[in-house]
N, C-alpha and C positions, 0 to 999 in steps of 0.2 A: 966905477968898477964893481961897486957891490952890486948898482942896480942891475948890471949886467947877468951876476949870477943867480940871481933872482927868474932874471927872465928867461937863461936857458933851463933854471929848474922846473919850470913850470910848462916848456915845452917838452920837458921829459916824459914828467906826470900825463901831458896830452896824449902821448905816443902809448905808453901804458894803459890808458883805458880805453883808447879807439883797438888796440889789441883785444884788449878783455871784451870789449864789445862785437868784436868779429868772431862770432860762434858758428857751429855746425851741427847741425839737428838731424839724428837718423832712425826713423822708423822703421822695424822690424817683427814680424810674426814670431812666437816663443817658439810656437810647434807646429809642424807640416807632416800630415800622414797621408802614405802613399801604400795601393796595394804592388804586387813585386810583378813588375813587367811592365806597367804603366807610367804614364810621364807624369811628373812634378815641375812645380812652378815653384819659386822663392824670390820674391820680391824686397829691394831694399830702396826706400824713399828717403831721400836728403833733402834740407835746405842748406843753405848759406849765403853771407852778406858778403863777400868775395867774387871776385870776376869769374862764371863757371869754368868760362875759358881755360882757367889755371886750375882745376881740379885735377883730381889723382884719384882712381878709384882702383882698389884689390878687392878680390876674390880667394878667400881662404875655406881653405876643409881642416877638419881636427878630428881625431875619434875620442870615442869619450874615456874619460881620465885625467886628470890635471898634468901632472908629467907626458901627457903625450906631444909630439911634434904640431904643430901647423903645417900645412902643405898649400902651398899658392898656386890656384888652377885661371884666372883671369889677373890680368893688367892691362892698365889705361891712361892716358894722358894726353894732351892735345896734341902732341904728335902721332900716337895711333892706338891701336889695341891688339893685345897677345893675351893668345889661351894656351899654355902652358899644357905641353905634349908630353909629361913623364908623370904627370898626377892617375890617379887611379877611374877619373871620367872623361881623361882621354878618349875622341873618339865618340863620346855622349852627352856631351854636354856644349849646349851654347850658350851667349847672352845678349840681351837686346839693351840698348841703351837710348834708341831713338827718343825718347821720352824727357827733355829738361829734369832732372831731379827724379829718374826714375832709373835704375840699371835692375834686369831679370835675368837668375840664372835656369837654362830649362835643360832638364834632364830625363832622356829617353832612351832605352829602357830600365826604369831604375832596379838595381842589382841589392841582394842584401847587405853587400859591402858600403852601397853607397848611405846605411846608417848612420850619418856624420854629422857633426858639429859644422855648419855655413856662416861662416863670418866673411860682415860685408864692411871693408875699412875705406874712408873717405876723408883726403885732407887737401892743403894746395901746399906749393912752393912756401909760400912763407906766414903758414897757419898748420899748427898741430893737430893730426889727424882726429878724428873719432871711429869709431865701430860698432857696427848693432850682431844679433848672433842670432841664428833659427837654427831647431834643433831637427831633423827630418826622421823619420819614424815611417821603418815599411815594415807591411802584414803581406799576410800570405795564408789565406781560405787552405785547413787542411779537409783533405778528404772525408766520404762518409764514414763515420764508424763501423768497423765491420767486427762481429759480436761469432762465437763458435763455443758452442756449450760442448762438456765432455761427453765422450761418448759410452763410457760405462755407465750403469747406475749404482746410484748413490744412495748407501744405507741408511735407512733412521738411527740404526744402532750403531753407526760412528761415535764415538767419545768424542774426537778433534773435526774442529769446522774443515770440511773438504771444499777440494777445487769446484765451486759448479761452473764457470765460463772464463773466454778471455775477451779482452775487448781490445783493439787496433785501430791506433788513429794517426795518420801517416801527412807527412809534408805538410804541417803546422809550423805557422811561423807569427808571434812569437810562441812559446808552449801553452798547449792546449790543455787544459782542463776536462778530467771524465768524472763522471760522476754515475752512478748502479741504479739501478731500479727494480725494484717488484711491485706488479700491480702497479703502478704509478705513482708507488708510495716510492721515496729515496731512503738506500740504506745506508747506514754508518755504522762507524768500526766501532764493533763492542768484542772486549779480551772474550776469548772462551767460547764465542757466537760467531762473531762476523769479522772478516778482515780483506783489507785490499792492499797488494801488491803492486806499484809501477816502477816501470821500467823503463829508462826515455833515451835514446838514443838519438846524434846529429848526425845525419847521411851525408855525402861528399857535396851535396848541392847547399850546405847548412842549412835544410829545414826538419824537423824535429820530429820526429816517430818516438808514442809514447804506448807502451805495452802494459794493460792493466789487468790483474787478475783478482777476482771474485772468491774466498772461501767464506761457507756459512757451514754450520750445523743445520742440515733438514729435517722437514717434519713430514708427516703424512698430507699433512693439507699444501704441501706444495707441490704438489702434484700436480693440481689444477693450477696453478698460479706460473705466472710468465714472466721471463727479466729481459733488460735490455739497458747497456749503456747509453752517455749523454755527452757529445763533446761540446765544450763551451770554450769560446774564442773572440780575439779583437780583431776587427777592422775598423776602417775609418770612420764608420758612422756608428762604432760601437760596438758593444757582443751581440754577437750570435750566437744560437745551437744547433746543436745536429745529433736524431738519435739513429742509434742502429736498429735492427729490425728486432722484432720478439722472438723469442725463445720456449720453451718448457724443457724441464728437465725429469729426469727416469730417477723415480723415486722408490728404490725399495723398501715393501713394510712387508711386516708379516700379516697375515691372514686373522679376520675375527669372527668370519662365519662363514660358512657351506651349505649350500643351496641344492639339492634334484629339481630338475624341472622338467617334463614331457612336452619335446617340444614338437616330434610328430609323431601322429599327425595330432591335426589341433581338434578337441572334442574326446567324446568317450573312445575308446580303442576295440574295436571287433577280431576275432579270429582270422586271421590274412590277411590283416593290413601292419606296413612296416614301423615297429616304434623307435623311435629315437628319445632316449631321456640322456641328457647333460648334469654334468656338475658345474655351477659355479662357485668360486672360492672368492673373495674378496680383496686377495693380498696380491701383491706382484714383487717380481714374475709371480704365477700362477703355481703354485708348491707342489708334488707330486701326489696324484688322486688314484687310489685302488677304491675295488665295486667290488661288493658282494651282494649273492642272490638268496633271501633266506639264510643268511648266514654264512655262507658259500662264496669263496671265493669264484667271480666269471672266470670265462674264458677267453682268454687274451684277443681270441677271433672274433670276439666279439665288440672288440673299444673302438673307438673310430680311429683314425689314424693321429691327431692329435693327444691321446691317450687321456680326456677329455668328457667322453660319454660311452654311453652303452647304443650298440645297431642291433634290432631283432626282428630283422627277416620275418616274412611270412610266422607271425605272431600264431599262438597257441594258448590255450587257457593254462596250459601248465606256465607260461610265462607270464603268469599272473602272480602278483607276490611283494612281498617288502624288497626295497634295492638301498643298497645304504653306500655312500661316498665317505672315504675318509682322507683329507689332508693331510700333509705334514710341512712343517715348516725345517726346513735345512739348517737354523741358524738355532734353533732354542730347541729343535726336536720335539716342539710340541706337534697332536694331535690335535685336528676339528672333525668331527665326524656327525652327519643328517643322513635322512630315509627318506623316503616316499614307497608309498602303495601304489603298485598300478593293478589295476585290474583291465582283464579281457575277457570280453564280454561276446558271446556266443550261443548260438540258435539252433538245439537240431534239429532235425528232419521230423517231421509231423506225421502221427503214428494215430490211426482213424481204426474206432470199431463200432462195429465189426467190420473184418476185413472184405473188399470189393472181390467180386460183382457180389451183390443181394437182391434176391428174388423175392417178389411180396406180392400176393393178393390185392388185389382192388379195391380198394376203401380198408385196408389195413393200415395201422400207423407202426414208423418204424422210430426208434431212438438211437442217435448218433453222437458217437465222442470226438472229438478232435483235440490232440494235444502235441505238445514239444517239450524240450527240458531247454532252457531257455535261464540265462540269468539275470534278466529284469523281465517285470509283467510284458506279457505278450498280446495281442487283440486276435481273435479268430472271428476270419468270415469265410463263410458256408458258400460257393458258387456252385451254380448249376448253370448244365449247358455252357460254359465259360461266361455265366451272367451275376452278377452279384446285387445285392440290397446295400444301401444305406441308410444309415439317419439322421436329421439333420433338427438342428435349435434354430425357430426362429423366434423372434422376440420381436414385437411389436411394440410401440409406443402409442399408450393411448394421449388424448390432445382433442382438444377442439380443430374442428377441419378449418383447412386455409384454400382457398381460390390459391393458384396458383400461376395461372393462364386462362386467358378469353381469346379463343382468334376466331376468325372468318375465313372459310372459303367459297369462293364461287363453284356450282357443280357443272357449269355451261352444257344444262341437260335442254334448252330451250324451254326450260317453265320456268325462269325467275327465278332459280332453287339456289339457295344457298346453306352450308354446311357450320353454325356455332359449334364450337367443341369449347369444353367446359373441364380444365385440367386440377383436379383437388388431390389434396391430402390430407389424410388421417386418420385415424384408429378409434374404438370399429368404425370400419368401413360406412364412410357417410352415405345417407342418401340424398340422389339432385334432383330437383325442380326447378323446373324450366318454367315462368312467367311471361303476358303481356301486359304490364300495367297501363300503358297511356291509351290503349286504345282495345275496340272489340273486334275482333277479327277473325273471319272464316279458318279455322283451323284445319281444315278439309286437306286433307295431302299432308298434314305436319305430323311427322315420327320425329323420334329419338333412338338412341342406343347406348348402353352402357358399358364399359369395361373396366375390371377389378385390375388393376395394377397391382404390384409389390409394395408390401409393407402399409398396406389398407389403404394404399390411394385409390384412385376411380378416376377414368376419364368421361364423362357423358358428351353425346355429339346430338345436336338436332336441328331438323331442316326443315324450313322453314321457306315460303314463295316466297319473296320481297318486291311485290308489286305496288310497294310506298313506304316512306319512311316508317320506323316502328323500332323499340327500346327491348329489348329481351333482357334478363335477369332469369341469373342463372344462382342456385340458392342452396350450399351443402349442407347439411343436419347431418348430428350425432347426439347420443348423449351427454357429451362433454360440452354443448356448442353449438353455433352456426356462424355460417358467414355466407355473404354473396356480395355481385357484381354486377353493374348492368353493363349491357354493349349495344351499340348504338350502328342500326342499320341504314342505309342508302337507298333508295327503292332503284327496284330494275324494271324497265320496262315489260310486259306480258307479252309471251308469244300469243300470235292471232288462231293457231291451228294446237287443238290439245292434244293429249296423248291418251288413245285408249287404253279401256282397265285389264291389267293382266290377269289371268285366271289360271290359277294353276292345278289340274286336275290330281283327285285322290289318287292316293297311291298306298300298295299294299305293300309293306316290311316282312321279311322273314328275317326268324331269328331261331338258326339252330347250334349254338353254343352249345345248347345242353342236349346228351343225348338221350335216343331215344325218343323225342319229342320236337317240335316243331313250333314255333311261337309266331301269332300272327297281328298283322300289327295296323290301322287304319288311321290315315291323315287326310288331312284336306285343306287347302291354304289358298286366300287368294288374296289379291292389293290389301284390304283392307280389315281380312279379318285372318286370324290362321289359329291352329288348334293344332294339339302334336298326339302325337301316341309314345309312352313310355313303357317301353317293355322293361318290366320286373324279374328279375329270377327269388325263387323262396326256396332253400333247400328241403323244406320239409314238407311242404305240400303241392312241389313242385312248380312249374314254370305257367306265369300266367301273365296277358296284358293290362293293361291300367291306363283308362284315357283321362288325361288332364282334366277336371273341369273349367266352362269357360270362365267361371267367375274367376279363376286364378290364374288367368293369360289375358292380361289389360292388353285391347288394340291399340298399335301404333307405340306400343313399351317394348325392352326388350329387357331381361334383367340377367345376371350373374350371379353367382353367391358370394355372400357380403354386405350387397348393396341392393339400393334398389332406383330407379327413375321414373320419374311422372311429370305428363305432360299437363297442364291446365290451361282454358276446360278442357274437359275430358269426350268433348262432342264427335260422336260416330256417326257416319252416314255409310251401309250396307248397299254393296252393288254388288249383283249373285247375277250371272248368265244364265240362261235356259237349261244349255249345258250342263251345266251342273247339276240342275234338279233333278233332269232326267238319267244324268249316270247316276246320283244317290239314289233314286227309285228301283233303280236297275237291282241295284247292289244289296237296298231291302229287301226284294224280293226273291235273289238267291237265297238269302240268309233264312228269310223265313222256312223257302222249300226245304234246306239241308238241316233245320230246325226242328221242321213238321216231319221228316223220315227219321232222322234218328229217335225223336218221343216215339213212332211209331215202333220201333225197331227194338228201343226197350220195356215197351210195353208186349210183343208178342213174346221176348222173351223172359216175363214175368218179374222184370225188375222196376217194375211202375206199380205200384197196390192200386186198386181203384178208389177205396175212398181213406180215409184219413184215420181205421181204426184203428183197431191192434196196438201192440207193443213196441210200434216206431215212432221214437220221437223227432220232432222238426225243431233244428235250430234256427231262429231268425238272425241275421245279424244284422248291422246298420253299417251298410254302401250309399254310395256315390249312386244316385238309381242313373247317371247317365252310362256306369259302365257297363263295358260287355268282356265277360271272362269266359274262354274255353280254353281247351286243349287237346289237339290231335295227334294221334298216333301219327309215327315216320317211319315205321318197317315197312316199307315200300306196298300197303295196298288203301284204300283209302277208306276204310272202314273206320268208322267212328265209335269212340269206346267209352266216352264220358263227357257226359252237360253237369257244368256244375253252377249254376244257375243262371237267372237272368233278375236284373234288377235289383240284385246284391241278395238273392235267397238265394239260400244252400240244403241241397237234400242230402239226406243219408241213408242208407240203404237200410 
């Protein structure tokens, strides 16, 4: 008997811990965050050592608070499953349980109601249930902030911090957070300075509109400075923010200074041109500005329509003068008041003596004034005939000369010719020579020519046959210097057929510039050699020719003033036609006849002594004995009235 009770005790104690040993394990998410309109998932994983077959699974909702109800939206059980049509995701809610050990509840569209405590309970028939619990959390993105400053402006001299903006930030869910900004600097509430107002309201949809207002004490420096709210908010992967646009706000200050300016036209002001002078004041609004002229209140017709500046029409020198601006400030009843001088500047009418027409003798000299009243220095130039003079500064740089250019041209004259041109610069005006160092060669046909350019440069040109290779060196001198270059010639083949020598016959120059007289002038030029004639004028002992010597006309040179050019060597070969000698014969022997009648002519009229006594003295001077000096009368008959010598003697009566 006792063994008996022994034995069913011990099948007790059996039954006892094969209970304690059949457990059930429920894994569950704390928290699940969903934005609002979109689906949710909540997941509940079981084990257990029991047949699943015999499982029981609920689905609970709760709101939060401890005293709140449970509400049962799923049941389960080997006989089937019911989702419960009076819960609040009626209609949104399903769940899957295809899964051994796995039931999901899904939820779409989720609503903010659906905020709930998810309890997921699991037991069997003859095992005590357990339960796991996830907490669901929905957001909801509110709008951009939208920011509206006032539209008055706002004093410095307020005592108490005023309204500057508001800020609005609409269907946030949960509340949004604003936060101020200046400059990018954030601001905080200080007594006496700064202060912030909100205001949060829940709209019929419960998402949360929160109205925040900005009061500060202004300064002048915020004028330039810009505010803008900041909303800060959760979603599921955290906060965000969101600002609203910038701002500046209308700051009134008083005024610290006042300005005239002429602002047209721009430059000195003339008599007839329209002037415009402005005030500006520095405060805002802009305080009310009166002008006076010399002391003198304007004339209202004359401000612009801003009441801002002064308009003056077709200007006059009497509109010339001090102008002076004065502010006022509306709050302190202070005055600022500045000036400017304008001046108008005017030219009048040019008053010449003596007065036109004047009459004058021939070779009389006359003196003339010319003047204006003019208020800066004035320039007067004299025109005649509508023709005027000028004078000009030129300024040269003296330097040692530089080459500057060598080129080549062909002159396809059919003799091999070709044209070096020799481009320098410098001050004074250098002189070129032209060289053949490698070799000796007929220089027969080879000229040059020179040209002064601006600013003491020179161009030299010289042509040369190239009937075989050969090196030219072209070589500028000054007194600062030299330089040169060689260039390097190509030979051209020679035409078979030359070209004969041009001759070009004398010819006689008139020159009657000066009246009364007749100026006569002899040249003669041919290929190779040429001689000029330079008519002279002398006021005082009247109009005479002057023939160059040859020694100062190098053949085959040509020169400008400035400079000068040479060809080396300097070998001439003289080709003169017949031609020629027999017109210069010609030409002597008129000379002589109209030579030998006039000595005769003032010898009958006793203006020849015969011999060398008496009380007439002879000047000798020292000429040029190549030249020949006359001058003929031009009152139309051709009588000859004076020989004033030959071979540079000069007689005196």
């Amino acid at each position: 008997m006792a063994l008996s009770g022994f034995v069913l005790a011990g099948l007790y104690i059996l039954v006892l811990a094969s209970q304690s040993l059949a457990t059930i394990e429920i894994n569950m998410e704390d928290r699940v965050e969903v934005l609002l309109g979109k689906q949710v998932e909540i997941s509940c994983q079981y084990k257990m050592d029991s047949d699943p077959s015999t499982v029981i699974i609920q689905w609970y909702t709760k709101p939060a608070g401890s005293n709140s109800q449970r509400q049962r939206i799923f049941y389960k059980d080997n006989t089937g499953a019911i989702l419960d049509q009076d819960s609040s995701l009626a209609g949104r809610v399903t769940v899957h349980d295809s899964i051994p050990g796995s039931v999901v509840v899904i939820v779409e569209p989720v609503q903010l109601e659906d905020e709930l405590l998810f309890i997921c309970h699991v037991n069997t028939a003859t095992e005590d249930g357990k339960e796991g619990m996830t907490q669901l959390r929905v957001f909801s993105k509110p709008e951009v902030p939208k920011i509206e400053g006032v539209h008055t402006g706002i004093s410095v001299n307020e005592k108490d911090p005023t309204q500057i903006a508001t800020c609005h930030v609409k269907n946030g869910y949960p509340l949004p957070n604003i936060t101020w900004y200046r400059d990018h600097t954030p601001l905080y509430m200080k007594e006496g300075v700064l202060g912030v107002t909100n205001q949060v309201t829940r709209d019929t949809n419960n998402l949360y509109t929160v109205i925040s207002v900005l009061h500060m004490k202004v300064k002048k420096e915020d004028k330039d400075a810009f505010f803008y709210c900041e909303s800060s908010y959760f979603v599921p992967e955290g906060t965000r923010m969101t600002e609203s646009d910038r701002i500046k706000i209308n700051v009134h200050y008083p005024s610290t200074s006042v300005e005239l300016r002429q602002v047209l036209p721009e430059g000195l002001v003339k008599e007839g041109d329209t002037v415009e002078i402005r005030c500006f004041a520095d405060g805002n609004p802009t305080p009310p500005l009166t002008f006076k002229h010399n002391g003198e209140d304007l004339n209202e017709q004359l401000l612009t329509d801003d009441q801002q500046g002064v308009v003056l029409p077709d200007a006059t020198r009497s509109d010339g003068g001090m102008y002076t601006c004065t502010a006022l400030d509306l709050e302190t009843l202070e005055e600022l008041e500045n000036d400017m001088e304008l001046s108008v500047h005017y030219l009048d009418e040019t008053v010449v003596v003596p007065k036109s027409p004047v009459v004058l003798s021939q070779g009389s000299s006359l003196q003339a004034t010319c003047n204006a009243l003019s208020s800066l220095d004035t320039n007067t130039v004299w025109f005649k005939d509508g023709q005027y003079s000028q004078s000009f500064l030129e300024v040269f740089v003296q330097g040692q000369p530089q080459i500057t250019d060598v080129r080549e041209e062909d002159l396809q004259d059919g003799e091999n010719s070709v044209n070096i041109t020799c481009v320098v610069q410098g001050y004074p005006t250098p002189s070129i020579t032209w060289d053949l160092p490698d070799q000796e060669q007929d220089l027969n046909g080879l000229s040059s020519s020179m040209e002064i350019t601006g600013g003491g440069g020179a161009i030299s040109t010289l042509t040369v046959k190239a009937t075989s290779k050969l090196s030219v060196v072209c070589e500028a001198v000054n007194e600062f210097g030299k330089d040169s270059r060689v260039h390097k010639i190509e030979s051209i083949e020679p035409e078979t057929t030359p070209l004969p020598t041009t001759t070009t016959p004398p010819t006689i120059v008139f020159d009657t510039t000066t009246p009364g007289s007749v100026q006569i002038g002899l040249s003669s030029t041919t290929e190779t050699d040429q001689s000029s004639v330079v008519p002279e004028s002398n006021a005082t002992a009247g109009p005479s020719i002057k023939s160059v010597p040859e020694s100062n006309a190098t053949a085959g040179t040509s020169t400008k003033s400035g400079g000068s050019v040479t060809v080396k060597p300097p070998r001439r070969v003289h080709k003169e036609g017949s031609g020629v000698i027999i017109a210069v014969l010609i030409i002597c022997v008129l000379l002589l006849a109209i030579l030998g009648s006039v000595l005769y002519f003032l010898y009958k009229k006793g203006k020849i002594p015969c011999g060398r006594s008496g009380k007439q003295d002879l000047t000798k001077q020292k000429s040029n004995k190549d030249a020949i000096v006359m001058e003929m009368k031009t009152d139309k008959s051709d009588e000859a009235v004076l020989l004033q010598g030959v071979n540079g003697e000069k007689k005196t009566p």
